[in-house]
C-alpha positions as CSV (number, residue, x, y, z in Angstrom):
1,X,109.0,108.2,102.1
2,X,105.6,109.0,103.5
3,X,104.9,111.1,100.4
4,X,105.1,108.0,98.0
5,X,103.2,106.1,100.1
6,X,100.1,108.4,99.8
7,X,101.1,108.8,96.1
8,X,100.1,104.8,95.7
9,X,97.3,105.1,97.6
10,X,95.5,108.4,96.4
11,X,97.1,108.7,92.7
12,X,97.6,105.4,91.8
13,X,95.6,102.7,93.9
14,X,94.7,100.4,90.6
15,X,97.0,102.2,87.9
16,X,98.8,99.0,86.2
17,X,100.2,101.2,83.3
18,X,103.5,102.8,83.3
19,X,106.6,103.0,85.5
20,X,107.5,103.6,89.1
21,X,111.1,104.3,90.0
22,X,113.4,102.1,93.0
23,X,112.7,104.8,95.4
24,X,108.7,105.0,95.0
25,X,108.6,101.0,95.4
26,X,110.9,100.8,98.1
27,X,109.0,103.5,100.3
28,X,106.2,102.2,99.6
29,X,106.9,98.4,100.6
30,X,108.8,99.7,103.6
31,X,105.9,102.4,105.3
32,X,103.2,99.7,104.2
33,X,105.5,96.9,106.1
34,X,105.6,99.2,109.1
35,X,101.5,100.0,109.3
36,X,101.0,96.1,108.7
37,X,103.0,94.9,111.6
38,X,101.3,97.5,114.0
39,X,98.1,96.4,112.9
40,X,99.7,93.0,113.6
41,X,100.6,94.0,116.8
42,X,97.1,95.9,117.6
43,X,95.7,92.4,116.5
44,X,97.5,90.5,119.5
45,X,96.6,93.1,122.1
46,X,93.1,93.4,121.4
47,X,93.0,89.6,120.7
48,X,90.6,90.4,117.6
49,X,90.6,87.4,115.3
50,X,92.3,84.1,115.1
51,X,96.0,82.7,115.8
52,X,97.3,83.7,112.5
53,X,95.0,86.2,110.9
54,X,94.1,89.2,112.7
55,X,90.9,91.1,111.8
56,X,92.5,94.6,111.6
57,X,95.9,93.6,109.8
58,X,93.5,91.5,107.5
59,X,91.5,94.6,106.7
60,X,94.8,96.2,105.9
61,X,96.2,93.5,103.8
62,X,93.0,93.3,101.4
63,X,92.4,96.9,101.8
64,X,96.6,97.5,100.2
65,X,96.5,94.5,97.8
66,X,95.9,96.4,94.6
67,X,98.1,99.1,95.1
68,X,100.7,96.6,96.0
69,X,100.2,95.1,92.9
70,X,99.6,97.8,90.7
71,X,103.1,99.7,92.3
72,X,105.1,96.1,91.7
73,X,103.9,95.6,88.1
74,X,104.7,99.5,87.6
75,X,108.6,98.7,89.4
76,X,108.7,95.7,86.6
77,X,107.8,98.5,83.8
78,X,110.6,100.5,84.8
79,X,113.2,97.5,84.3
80,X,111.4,96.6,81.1
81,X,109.6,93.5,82.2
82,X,105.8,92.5,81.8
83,X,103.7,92.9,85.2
84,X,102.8,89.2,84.3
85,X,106.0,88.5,85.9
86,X,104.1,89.1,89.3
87,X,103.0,85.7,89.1
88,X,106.3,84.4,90.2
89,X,105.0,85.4,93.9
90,X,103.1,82.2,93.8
91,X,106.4,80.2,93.8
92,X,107.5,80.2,97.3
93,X,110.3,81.6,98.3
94,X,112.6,81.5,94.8
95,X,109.7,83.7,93.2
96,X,110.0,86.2,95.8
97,X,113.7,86.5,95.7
98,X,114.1,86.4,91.8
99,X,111.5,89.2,92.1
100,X,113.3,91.4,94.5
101,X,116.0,91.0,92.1
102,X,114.3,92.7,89.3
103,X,112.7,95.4,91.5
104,X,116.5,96.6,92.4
105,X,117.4,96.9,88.9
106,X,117.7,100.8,88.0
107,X,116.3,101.7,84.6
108,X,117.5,104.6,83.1
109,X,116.5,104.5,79.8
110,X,112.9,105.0,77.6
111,X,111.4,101.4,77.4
112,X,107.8,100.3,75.9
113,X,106.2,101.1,79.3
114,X,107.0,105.0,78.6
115,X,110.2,107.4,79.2
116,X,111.9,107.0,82.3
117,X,110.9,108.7,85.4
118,X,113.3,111.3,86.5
119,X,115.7,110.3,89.0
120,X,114.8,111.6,93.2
């Protein structure tokens, strides 16, 4: 799980182009959940920035937001969607969830975004 993380972050910070399989998402959202609420959690105890935004989890957030992106538009290559359908995060709450719908669809066929990745 730790192994796709650093796979985001070292081979594929800004790569946008082709596809990312369920399990390289998935880890990758869940060890970058886990590092954002300690840095959350560092944040209160060391009382370092305001009510709501913390400097170190802030640092985090901006410092993982490409990757993020660039690993979600990947996910939506796999199940043959455009990365443009990232902008559906901008609708609260039903653009989230119609998202997370399309990132659990498996994909096991060649699409436009390249052949599909072998499956872990």
């Amino acid at each position: 799980m730790l192994n796709n993380y650093i796979d985001v972050l070292k081979n594929n910070y800004a790569n946008f182009n082709g596809r990312a399989t369920r399990k390289q998402y998935w880890s990758y959202v869940l060890v970058s959940f886990v590092i954002a609420l300690l840095f959350n959690i560092i944040d209160r105890i060391v009382g370092a920035g305001s009510e709501q935004f913390g400097l170190f989890g802030t640092f985090y957030s901006l410092a993982v937001l490409v990757p993020t992106l660039a690993v979600g538009c990947r996910r939506l290559h796999d199940t043959g969607r455009s990365g443009w359908w990232l902008f559906l995060y901008l609708i609260p709450l039903l653009g989230a969830l119609i998202l997370v719908i399309f990132f659990i669809f498996k994909s096991d066929h060649d699409n436009e975004y390249g052949a599909a990745p072998p499956s872990l």
